[in-house]
N, C-alpha and C positions, 0 to 999 in steps of 0.2 A: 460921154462914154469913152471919147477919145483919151482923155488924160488921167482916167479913171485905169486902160489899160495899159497904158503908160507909167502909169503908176505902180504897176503889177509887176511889170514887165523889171521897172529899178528894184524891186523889194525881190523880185527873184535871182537877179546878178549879185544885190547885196550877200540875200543869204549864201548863195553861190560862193564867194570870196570869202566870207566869214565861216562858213563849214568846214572850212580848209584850212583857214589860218586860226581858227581857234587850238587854244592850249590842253583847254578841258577837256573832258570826253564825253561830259555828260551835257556839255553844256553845246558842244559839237553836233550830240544828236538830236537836241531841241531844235537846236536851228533846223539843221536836215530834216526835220518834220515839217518844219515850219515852209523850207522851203516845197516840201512836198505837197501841201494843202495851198498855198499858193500856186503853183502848177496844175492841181486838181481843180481849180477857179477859170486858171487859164484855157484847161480843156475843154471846160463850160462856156466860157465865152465865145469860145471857139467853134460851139454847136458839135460839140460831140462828147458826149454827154456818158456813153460805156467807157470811153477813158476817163471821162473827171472820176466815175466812180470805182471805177479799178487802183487808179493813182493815190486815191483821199484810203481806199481800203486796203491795199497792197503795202504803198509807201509810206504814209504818212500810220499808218494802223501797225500793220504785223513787221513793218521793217522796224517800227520803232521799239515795238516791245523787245522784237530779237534785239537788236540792239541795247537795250537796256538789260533785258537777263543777262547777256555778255559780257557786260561792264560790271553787274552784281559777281559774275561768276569769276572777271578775273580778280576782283575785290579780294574775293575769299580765297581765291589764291592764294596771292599776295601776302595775306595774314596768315596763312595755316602755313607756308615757306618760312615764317620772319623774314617778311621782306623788307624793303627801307623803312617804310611808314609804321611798320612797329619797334624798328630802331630808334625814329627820330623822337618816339613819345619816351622809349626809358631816360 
């Protein structure tokens, strides 16, 4: 069980540094889910159990979606501007 949460424990630093240093934005907030529902494991493990389900529903749930409408909405932005990304396809 020891190296089990030790093992949680690297997978949550990793995501940690990789949320950060990712380029993408989409691929940014995968992670950050990712590391949310790991943390919501943690809190389990941890015997307390209103935070793993707040964490798993709060963070990894509703932050992700806002998250993602946010990235669709400044998508369309972006296009309805002529921003780069419609310059670089003419």
């Amino acid at each position: 069980m020891e190296t089990f949460k030790l093992l949680l424990l690297v997978f949550l630093i990793l995501c940690a540094i990789s949320a950060s240093l990712i380029k993408n934005p989409l691929l940014s907030v995968i992670v950050f889910m990712s590391y949310s529902l790991i943390m919501s494991i943690i809190w389990f493990l941890l015997e307390s159990p209103d935070l793993a389900i707040t964490e798993a529903a709060v963070g990894a749930g509703v932050s992700s979606i806002l998250f993602f409408v946010t990235l669709r909405k400044l998508k369309a932005l972006s296009e309805a501007k002529g921003g780069p990304d419609e310059q670089d396809q003419k």
